[in-house]
Backbone as CSV, one residue per row, in Angstrom:
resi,resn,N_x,N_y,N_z,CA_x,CA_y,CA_z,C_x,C_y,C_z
1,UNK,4.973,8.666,1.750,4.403,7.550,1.028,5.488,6.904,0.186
2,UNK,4.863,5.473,-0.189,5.993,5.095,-1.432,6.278,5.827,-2.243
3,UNK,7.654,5.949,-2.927,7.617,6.558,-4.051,8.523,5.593,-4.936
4,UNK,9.360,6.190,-5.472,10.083,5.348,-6.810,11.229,4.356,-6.046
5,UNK,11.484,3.621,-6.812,12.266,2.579,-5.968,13.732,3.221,-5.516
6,UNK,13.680,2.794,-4.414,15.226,3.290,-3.498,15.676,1.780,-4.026
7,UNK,17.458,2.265,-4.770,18.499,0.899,-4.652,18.501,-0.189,-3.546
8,UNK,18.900,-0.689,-3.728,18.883,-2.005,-2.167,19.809,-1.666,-1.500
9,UNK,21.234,-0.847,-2.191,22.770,-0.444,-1.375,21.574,0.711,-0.039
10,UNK,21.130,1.501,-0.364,20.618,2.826,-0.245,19.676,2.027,0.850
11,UNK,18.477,1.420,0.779,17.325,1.021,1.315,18.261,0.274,2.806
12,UNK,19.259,-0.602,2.252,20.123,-1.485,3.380,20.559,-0.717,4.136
13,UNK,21.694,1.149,4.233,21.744,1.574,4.821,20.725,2.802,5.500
14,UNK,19.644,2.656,5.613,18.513,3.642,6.252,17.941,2.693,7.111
15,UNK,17.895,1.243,6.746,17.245,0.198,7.833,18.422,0.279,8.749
16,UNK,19.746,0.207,8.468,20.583,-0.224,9.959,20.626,0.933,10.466
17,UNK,20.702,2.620,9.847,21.081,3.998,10.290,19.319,4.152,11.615
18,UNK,18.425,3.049,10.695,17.146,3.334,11.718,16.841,2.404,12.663
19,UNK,17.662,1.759,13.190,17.398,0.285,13.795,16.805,-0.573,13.233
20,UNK,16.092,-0.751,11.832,15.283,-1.139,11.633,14.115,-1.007,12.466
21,UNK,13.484,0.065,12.645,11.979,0.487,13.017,11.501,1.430,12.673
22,UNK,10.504,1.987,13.302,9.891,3.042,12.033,10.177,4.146,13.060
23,UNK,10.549,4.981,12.304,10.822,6.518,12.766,10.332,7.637,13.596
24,UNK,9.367,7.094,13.993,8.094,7.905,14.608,7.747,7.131,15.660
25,UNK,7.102,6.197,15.526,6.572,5.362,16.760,7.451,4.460,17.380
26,UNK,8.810,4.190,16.913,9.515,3.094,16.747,8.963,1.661,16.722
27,UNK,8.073,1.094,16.385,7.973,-0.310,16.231,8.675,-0.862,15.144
28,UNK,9.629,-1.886,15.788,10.312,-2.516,15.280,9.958,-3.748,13.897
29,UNK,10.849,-3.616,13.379,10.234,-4.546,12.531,9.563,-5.912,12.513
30,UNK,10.870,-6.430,13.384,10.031,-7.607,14.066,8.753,-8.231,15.061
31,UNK,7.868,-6.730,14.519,6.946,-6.986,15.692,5.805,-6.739,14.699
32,UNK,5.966,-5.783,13.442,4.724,-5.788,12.265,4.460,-6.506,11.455
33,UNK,3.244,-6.537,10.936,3.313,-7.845,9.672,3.690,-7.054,8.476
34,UNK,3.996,-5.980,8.359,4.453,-5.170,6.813,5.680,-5.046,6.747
35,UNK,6.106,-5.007,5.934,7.713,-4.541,5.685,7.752,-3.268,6.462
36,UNK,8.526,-2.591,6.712,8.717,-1.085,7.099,9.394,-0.395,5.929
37,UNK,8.467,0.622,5.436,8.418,1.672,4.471,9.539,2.342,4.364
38,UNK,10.120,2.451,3.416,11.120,3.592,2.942,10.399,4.666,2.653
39,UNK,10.016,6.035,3.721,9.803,7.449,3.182,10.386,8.396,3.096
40,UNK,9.546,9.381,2.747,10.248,10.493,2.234,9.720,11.581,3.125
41,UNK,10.897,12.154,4.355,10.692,13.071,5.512,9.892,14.255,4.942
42,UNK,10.329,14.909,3.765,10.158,16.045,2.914,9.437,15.269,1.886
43,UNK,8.067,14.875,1.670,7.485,14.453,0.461,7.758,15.009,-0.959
44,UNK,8.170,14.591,-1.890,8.572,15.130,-3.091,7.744,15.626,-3.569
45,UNK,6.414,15.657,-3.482,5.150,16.705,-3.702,5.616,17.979,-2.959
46,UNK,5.614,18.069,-1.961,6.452,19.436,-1.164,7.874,19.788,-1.380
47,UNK,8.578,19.264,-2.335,9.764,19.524,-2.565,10.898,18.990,-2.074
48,UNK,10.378,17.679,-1.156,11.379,16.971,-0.796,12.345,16.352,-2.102
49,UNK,13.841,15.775,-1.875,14.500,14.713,-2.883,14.083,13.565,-2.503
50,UNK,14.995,12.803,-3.877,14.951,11.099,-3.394,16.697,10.808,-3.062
51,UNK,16.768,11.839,-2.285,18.261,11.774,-1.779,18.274,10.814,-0.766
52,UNK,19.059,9.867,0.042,19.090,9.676,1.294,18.904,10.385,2.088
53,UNK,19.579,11.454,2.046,19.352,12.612,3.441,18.072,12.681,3.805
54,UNK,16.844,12.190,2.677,15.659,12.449,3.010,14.553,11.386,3.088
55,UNK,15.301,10.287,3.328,14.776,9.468,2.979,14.756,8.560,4.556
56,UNK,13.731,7.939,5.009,14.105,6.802,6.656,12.951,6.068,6.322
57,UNK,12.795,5.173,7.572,11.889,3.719,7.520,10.790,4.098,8.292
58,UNK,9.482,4.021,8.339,8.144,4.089,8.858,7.594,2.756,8.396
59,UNK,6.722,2.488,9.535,5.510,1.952,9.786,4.394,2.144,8.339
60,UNK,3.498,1.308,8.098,2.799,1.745,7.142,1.622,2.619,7.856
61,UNK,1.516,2.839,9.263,0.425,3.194,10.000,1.128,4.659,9.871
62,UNK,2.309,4.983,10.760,2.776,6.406,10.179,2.891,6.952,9.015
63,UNK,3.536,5.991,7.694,3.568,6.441,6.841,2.116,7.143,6.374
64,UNK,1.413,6.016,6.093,-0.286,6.909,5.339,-0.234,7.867,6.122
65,UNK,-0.659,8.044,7.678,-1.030,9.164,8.090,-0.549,10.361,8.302
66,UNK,1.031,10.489,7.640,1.916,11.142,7.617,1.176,11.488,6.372
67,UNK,1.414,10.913,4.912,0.656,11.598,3.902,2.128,11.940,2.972
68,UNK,1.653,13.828,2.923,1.852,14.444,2.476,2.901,15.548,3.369
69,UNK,2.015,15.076,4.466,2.186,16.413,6.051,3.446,16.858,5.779
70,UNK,3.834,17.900,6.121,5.137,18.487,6.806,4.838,19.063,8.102
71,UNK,3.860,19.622,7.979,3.450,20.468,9.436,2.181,20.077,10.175
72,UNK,2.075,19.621,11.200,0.916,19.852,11.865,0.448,20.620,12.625
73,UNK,-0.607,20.548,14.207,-1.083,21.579,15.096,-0.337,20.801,16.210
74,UNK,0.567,21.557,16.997,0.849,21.736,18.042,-0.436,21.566,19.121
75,UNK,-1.205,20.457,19.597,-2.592,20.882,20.155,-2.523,21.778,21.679
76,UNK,-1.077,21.771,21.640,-1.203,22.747,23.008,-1.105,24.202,23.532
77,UNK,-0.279,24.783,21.645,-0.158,26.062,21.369,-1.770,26.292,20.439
78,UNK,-1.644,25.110,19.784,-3.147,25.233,18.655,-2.281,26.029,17.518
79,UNK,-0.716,26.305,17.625,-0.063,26.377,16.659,0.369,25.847,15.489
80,UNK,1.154,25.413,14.259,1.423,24.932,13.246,2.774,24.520,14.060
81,UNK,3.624,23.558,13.526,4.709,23.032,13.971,5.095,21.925,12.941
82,UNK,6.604,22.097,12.592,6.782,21.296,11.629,6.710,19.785,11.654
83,UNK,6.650,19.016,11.191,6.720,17.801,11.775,8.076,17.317,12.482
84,UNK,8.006,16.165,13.311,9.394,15.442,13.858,10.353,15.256,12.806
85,UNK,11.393,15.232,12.185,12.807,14.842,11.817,13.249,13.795,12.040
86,UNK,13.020,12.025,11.657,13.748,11.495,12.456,15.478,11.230,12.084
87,UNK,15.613,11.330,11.126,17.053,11.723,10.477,17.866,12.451,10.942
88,UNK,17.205,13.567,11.893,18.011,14.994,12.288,17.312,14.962,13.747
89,UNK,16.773,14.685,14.206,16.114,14.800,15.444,16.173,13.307,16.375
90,UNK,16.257,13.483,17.876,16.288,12.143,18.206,15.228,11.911,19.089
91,UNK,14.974,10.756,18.879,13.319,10.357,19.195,13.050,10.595,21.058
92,UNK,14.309,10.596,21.495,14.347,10.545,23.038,14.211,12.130,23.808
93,UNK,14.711,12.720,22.528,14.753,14.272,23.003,13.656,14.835,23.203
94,UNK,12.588,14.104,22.124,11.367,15.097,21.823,10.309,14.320,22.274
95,UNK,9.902,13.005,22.481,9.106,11.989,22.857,9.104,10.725,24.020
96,UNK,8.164,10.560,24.433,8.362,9.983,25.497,7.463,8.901,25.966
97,UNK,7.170,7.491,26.208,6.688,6.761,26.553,5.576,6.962,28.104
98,UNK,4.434,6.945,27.787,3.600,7.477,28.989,4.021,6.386,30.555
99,UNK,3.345,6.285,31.165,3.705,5.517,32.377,3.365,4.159,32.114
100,UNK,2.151,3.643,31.138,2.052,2.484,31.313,2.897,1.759,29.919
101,UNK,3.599,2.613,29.522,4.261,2.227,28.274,3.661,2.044,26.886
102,UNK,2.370,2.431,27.263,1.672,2.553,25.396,1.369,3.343,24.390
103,UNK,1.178,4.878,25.511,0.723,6.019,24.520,2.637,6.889,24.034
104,UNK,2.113,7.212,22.909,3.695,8.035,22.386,3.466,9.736,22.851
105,UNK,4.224,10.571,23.514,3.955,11.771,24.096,4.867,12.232,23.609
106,UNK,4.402,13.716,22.906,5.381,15.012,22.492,5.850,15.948,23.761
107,UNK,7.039,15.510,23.692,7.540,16.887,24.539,8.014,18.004,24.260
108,UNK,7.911,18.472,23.037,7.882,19.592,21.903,6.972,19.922,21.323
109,UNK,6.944,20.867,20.863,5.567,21.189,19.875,5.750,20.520,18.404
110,UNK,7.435,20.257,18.064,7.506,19.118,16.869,6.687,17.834,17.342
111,UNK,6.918,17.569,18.520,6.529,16.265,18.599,4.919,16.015,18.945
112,UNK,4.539,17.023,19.960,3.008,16.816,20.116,2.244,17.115,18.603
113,UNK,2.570,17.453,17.627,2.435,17.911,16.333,2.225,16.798,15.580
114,UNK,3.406,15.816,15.722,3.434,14.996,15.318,2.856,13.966,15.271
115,UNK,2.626,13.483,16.889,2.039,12.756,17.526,0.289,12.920,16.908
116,UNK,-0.277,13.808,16.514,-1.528,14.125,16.507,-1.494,14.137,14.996
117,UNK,-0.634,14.777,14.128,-0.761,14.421,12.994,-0.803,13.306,11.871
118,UNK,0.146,12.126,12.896,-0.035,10.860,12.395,-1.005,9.857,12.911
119,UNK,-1.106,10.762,14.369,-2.338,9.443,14.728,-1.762,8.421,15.275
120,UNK,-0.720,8.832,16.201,0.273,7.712,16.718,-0.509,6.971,17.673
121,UNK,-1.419,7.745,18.168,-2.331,6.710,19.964,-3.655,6.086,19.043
122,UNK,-3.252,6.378,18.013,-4.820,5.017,17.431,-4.928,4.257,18.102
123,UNK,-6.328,3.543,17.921,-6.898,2.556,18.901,-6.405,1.329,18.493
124,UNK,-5.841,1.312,17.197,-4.724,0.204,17.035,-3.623,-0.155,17.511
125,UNK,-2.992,0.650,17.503,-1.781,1.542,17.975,-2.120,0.904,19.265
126,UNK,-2.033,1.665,20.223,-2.795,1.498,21.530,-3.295,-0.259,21.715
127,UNK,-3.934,-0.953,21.379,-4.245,-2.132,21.547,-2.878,-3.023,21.322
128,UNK,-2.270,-2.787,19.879,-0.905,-3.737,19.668,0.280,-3.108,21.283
129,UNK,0.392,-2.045,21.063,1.924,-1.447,22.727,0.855,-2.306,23.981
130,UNK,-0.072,-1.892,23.961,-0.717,-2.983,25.318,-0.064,-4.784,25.207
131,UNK,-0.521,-4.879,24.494,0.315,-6.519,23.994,1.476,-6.624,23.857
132,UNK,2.022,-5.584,23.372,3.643,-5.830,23.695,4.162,-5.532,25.092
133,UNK,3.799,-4.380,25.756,4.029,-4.194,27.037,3.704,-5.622,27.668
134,UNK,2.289,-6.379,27.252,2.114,-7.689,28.059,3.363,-8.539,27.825
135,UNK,3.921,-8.738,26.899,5.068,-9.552,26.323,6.858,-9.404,27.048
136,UNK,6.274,-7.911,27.363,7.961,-7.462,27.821,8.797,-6.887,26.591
137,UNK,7.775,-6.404,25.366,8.707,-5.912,24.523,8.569,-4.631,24.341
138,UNK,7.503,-3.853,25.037,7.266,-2.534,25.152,7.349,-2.058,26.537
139,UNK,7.636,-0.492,26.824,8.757,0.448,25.653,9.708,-0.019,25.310
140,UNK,10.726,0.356,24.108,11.752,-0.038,24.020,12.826,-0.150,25.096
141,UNK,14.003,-0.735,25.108,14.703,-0.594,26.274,15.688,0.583,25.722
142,UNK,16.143,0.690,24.466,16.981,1.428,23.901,16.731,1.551,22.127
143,UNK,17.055,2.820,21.869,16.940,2.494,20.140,18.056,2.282,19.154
């Protein structure tokens, strides 16, 4: 979630280190009507800093539903699994664009974790990647 204000030096380098998109689902900025969120990977309620190291850009749709989370359920072990990393983890390793290019798929238990903990295939979600796929701007071609 928001928290205390990140500098503009600080905020400027996490948008270019993130493509400018959000960390999780990647939608780009230029495709939401919100700014894209400066959060906090490690929520400072859980002991995260307001270091950079811990700090990247989300969606306001990931962010809320991210929360607090660090960990979610793996729904395929029905295990706990920490959440995705996008700072330390790369989105290609662990996730994957379904066939018709709209739903976001864990190919880890970080990521199916993830995927379910934020609520990435909302029916929002899901309705906007349909429209972009119509457009030619979904999946990404590269991040």
């Amino acid at each position: 979630m928001t928290g205390p204000h990140v500098p503009d030096k600080i905020a400027a380098r996490i948008r270019v280190a993130a493509g400018n998109r959000c960390g999780y689902c990647l939608a780009p900025q230029g495709y939401v009507l919100q700014v894209l969120e400066i959060e906090h990977i490690v929520p400072t309620a859980r002991g995260g800093s307001n270091h950079e190291e811990n700090l990247w850009l989300a969606c306001r749709l990931c962010n809320n539903a991210k929360g607090m989370k660090i960990y979610g359920k793996d729904p395929a072990t029905k295990r706990p699994a920490r959440l995705f990393n996008p700072r330390r983890q790369r989105w290609e390793r662990h996730f994957y664009w379904n066939q018709d290019g709209v739903r976001v798929v864990g190919r880890t238990a970080c990521c199916r974790a993830t995927v379910e903990a934020l609520n990435m295939n909302n029916e929002i979600s899901l309705a906007v990647r349909h429209n972009w796929v119509r457009a030619g701007w979904q999946p990404p071609k590269e991040r």
